[in-house]
N, CA, C and O of each residue as an XYZ file, in Angstrom:
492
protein
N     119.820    -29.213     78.243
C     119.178    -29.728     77.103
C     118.371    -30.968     77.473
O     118.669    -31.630     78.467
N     117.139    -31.349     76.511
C     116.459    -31.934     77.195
C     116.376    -33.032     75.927
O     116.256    -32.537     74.807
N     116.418    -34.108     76.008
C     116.413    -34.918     75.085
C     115.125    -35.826     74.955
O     115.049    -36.668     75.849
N     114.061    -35.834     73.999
C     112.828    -37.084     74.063
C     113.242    -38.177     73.622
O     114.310    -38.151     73.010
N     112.594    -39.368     73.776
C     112.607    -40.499     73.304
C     111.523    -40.693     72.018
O     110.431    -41.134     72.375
N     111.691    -40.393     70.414
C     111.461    -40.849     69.721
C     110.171    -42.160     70.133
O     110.152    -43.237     70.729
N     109.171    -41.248     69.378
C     108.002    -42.812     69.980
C     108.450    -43.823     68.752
O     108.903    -43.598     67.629
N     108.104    -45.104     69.504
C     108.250    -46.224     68.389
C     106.825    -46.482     68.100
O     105.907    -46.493     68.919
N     106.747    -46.733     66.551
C     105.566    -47.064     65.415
C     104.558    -47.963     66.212
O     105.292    -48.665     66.908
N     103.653    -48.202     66.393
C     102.700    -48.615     66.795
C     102.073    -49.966     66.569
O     100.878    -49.924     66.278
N     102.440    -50.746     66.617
C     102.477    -52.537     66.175
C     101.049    -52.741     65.634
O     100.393    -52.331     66.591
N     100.321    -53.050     64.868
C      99.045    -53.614     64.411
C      99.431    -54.935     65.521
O     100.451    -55.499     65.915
N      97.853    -55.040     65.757
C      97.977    -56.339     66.528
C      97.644    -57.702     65.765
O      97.176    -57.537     64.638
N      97.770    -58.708     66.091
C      97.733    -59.944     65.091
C      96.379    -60.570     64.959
O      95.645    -60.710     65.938
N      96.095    -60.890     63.930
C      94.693    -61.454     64.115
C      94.726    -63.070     64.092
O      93.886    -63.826     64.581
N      95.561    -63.308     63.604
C      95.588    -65.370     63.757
C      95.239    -65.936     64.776
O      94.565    -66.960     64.661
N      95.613    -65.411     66.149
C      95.012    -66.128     67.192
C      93.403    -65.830     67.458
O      92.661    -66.633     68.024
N      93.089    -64.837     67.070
C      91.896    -64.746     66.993
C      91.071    -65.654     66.101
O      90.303    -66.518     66.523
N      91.299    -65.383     64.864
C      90.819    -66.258     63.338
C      91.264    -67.996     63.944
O      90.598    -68.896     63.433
N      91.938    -68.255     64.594
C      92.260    -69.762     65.629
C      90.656    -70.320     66.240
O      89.937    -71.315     66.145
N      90.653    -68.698     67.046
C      89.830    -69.221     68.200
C      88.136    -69.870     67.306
O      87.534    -70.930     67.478
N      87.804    -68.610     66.311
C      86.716    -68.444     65.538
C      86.947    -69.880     64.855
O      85.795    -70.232     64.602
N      87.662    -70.732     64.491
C      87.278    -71.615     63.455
C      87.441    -73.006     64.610
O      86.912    -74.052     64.236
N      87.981    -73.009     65.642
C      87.913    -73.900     66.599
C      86.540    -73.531     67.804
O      86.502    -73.994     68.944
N      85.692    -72.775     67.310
C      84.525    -72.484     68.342
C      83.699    -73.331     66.772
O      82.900    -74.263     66.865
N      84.121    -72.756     65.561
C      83.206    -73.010     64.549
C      83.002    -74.809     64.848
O      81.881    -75.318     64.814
N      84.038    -75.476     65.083
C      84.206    -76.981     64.779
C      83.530    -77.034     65.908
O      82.812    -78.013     66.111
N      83.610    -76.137     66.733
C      83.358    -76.954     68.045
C      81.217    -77.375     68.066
O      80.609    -78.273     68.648
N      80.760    -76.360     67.250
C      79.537    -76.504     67.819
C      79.251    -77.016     66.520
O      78.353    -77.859     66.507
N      79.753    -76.746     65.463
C      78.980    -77.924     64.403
C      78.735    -79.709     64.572
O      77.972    -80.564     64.123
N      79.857    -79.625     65.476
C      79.794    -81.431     66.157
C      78.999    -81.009     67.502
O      78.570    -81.979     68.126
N      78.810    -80.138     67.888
C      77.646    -80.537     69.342
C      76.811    -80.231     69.080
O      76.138    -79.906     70.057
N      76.025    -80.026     67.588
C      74.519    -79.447     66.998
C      74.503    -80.806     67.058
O      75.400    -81.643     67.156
N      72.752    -80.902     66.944
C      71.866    -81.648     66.120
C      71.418    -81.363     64.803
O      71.569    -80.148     64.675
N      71.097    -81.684     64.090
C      70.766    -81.775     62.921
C      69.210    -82.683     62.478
O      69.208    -83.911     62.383
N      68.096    -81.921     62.268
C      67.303    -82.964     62.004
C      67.021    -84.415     62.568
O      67.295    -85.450     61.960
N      66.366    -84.330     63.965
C      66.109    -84.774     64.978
C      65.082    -84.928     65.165
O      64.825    -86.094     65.462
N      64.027    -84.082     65.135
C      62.515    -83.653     65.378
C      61.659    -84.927     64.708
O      60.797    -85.555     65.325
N      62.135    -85.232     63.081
C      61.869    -86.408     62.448
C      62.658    -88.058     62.287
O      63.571    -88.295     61.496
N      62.189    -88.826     63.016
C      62.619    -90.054     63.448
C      61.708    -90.721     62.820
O      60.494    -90.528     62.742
N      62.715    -91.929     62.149
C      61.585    -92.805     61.525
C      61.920    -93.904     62.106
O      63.147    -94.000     62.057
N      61.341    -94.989     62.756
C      61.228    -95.784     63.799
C      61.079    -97.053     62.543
O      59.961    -97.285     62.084
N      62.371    -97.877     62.021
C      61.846    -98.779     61.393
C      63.739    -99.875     61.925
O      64.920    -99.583     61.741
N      63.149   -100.922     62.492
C      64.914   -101.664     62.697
C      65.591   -101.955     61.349
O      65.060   -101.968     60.238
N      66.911   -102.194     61.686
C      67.559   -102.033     60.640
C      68.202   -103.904     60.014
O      68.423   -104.832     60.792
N      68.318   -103.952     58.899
C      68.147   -105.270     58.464
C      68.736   -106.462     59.612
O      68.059   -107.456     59.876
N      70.109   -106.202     60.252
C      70.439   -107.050     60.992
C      69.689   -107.813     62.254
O      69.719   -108.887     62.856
N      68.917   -106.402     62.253
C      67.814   -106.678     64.052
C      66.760   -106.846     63.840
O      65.894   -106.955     64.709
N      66.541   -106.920     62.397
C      64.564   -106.956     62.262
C      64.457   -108.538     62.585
O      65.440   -109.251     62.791
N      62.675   -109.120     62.604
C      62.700   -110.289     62.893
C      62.585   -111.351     61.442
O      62.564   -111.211     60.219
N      62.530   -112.462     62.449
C      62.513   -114.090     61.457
C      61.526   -113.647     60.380
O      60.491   -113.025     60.619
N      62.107   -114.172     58.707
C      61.501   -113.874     57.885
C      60.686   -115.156     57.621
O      61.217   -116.247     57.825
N      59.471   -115.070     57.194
C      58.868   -116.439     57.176
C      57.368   -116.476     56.039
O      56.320   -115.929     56.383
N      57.478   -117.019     55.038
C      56.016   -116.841     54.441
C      56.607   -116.909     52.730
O      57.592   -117.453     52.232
N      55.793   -116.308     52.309
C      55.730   -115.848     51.262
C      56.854   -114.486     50.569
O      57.334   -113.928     51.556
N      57.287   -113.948     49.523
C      58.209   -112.642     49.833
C      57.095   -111.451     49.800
O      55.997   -111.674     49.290
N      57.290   -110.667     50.146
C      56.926   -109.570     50.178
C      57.600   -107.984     50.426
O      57.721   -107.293     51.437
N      57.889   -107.820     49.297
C      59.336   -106.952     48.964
C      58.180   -105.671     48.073
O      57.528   -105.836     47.042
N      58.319   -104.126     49.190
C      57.526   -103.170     48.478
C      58.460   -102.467     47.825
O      59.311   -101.921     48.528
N      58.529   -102.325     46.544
C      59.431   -100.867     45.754
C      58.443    -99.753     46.009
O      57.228    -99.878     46.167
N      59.086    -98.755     46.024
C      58.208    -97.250     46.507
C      58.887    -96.637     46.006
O      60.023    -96.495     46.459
N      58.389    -95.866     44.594
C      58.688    -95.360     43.562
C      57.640    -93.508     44.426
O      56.869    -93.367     45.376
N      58.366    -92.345     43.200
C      57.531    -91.554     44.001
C      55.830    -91.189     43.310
O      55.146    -90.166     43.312
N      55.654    -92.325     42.864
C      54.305    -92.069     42.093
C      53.717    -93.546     42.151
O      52.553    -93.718     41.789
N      54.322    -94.390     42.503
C      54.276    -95.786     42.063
C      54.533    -96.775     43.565
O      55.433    -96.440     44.336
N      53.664    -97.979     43.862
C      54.043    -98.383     44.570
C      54.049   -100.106     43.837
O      52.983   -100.253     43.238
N      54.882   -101.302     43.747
C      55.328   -102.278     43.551
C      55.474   -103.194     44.239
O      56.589   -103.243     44.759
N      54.397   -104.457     44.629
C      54.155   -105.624     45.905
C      55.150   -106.587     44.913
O      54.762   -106.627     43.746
N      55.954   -107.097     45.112
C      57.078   -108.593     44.505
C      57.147   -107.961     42.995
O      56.953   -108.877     42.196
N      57.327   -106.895     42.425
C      57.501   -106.472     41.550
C      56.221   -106.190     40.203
O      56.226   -106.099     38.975
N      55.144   -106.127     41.394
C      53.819   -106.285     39.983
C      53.144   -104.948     41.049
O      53.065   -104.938     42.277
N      52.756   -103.976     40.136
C      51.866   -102.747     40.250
C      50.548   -102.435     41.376
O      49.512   -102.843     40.851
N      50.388   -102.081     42.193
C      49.310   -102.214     43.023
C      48.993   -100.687     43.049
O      49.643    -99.751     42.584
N      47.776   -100.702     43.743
C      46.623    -99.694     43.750
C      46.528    -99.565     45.429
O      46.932    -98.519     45.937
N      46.132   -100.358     46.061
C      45.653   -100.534     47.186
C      46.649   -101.848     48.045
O      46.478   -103.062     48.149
N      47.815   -100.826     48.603
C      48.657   -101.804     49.072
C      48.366   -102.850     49.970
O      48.571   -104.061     49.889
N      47.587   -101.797     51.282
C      47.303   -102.909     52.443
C      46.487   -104.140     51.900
O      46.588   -105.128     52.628
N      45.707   -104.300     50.789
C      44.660   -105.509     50.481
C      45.539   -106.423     49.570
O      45.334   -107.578     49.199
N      46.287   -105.812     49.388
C      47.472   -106.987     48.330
C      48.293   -107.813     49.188
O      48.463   -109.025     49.059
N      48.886   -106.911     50.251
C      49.908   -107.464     51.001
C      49.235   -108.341     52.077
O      49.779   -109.154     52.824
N      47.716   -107.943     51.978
C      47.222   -108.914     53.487
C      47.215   -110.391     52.917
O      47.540   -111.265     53.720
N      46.982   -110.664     52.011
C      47.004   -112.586     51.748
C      48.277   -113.189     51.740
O      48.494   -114.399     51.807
N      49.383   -111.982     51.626
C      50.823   -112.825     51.826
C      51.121   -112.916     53.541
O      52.214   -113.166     54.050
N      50.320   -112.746     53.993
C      50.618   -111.652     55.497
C      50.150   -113.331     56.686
O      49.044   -113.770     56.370
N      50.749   -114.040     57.696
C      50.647   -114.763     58.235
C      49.279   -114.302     59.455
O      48.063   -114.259     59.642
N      50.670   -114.026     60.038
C      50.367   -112.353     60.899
C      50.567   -110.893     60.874
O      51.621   -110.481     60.388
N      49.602   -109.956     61.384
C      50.086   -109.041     61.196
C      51.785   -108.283     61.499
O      52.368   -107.241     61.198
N      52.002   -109.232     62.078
C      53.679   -108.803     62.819
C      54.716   -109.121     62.024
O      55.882   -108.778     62.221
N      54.017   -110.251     60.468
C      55.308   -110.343     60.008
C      56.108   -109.520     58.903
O      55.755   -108.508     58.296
N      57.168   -110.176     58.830
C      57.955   -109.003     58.389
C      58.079   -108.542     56.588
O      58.291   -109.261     55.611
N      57.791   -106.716     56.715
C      57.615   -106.479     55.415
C      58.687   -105.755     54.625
O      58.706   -104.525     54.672
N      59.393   -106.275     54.055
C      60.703   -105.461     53.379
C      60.372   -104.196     52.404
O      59.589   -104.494     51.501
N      60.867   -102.684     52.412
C      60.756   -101.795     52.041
C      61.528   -101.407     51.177
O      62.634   -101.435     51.716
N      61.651   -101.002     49.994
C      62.961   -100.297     49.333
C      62.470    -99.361     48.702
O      61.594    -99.706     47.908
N      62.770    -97.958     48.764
C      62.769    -96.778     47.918
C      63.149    -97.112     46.605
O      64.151    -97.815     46.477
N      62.509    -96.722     45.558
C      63.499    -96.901     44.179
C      63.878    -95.360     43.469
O      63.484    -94.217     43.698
N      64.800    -95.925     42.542
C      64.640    -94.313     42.102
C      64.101    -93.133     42.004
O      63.505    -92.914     40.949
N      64.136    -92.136     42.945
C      63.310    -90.968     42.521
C      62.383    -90.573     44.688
O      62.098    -89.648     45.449
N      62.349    -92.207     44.577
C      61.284    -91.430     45.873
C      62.183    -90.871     47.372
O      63.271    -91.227     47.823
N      61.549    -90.231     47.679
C      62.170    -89.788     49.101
C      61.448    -90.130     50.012
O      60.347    -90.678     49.958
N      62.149    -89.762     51.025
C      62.022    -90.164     52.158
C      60.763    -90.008     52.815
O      60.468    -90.798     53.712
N      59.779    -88.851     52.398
C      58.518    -88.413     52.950
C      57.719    -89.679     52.208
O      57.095    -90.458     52.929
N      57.739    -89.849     50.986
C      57.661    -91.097     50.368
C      56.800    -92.588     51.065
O      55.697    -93.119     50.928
N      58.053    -92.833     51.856
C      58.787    -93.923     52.161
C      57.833    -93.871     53.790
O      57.198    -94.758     54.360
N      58.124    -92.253     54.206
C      57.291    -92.464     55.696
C      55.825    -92.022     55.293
O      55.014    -92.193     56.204
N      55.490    -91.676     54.531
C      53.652    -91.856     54.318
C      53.303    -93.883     54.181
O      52.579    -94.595     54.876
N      54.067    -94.178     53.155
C      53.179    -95.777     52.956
C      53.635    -96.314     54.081
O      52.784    -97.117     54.463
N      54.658    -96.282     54.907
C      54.588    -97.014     56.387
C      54.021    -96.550     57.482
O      54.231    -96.982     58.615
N      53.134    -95.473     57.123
C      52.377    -95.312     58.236
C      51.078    -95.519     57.649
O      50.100    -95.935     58.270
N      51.110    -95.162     56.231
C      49.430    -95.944     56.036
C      49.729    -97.236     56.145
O      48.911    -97.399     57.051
N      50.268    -98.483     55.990
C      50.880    -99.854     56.605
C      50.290    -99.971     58.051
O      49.243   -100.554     58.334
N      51.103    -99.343     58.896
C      50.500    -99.253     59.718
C      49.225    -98.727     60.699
O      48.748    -99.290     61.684
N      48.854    -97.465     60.082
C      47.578    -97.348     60.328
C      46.683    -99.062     59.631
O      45.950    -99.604     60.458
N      46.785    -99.683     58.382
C      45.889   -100.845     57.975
C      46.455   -101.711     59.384
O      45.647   -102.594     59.671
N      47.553   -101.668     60.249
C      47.420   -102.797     61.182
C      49.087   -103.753     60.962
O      49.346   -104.570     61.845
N      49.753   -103.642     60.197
C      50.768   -104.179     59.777
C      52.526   -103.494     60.713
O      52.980   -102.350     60.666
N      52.862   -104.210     61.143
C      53.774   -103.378     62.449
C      54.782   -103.559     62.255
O      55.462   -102.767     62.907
N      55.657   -104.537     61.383
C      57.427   -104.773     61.333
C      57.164   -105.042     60.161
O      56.431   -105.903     59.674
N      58.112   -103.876     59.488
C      58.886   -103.422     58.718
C      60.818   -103.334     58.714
O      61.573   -103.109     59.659
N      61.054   -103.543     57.622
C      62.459   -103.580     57.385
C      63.312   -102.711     56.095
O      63.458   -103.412     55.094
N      63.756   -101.619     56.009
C      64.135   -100.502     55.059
C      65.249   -101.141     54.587
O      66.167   -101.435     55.353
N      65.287   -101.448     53.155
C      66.549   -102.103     52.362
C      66.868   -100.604     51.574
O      66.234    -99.550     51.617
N      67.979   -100.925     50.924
C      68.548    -99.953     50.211
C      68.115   -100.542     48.617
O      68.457    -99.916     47.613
């Protein structure tokens, strides 16, 4: 007589170590991406900008609206040039409600295209 061995049931294999690996590859490259890089806006930040000296000159940049010491302008660079020593000195920036960031980098580069070079981005 010949006796078989009964096969045993067939184990599903586990997926957790797998679903492990997938969410530790996930972490892994969301911290070694970049993210929006390509656009750099080159302006120092309040602690490192330079000696403030003159007159104030504080721009609000609204997204329709631009504001020299809190009074309405048309034509920024010709407002801001009589407060202006030199061209190097320093011009404080603040977004106000509403404007973004494209905003914010158009009037500092028309700023600087008029000739005006340090700038300082307040909140």
């Amino acid at each position: 007589m010949h006796f078989s061995v009964a096969p045993k049931p067939r184990r599903k294999p586990s997926l957790t170590p797998m679903i492990d690996v997938v969410f530790l590859l996930l972490v892994f490259f969301m911290l070694a991406s970049r993210f929006g890089t390509e656009a750099v806006l080159e302006l120092p930040l309040a602690g490192r900008g330079g000696a403030y000296s003159g007159p104030p000159r504080l721009v609000s940049i609204g997204p329709d609206t631009l504001n020299l010491n809190g009074l309405p302008t048309q034509d920024l660079a010709a407002s801001l040039a009589p407060l202006m020593e030199t061209p190097g000195d320093l011009v404080i920036l603040r977004g106000t409600d509403g404007a973004n960031l494209q905003r914010i980098t158009t009037v500092t580069q028309t700023l600087r295209n008029a000739g005006f070079t340090a700038f300082v981005l307040v909140e």
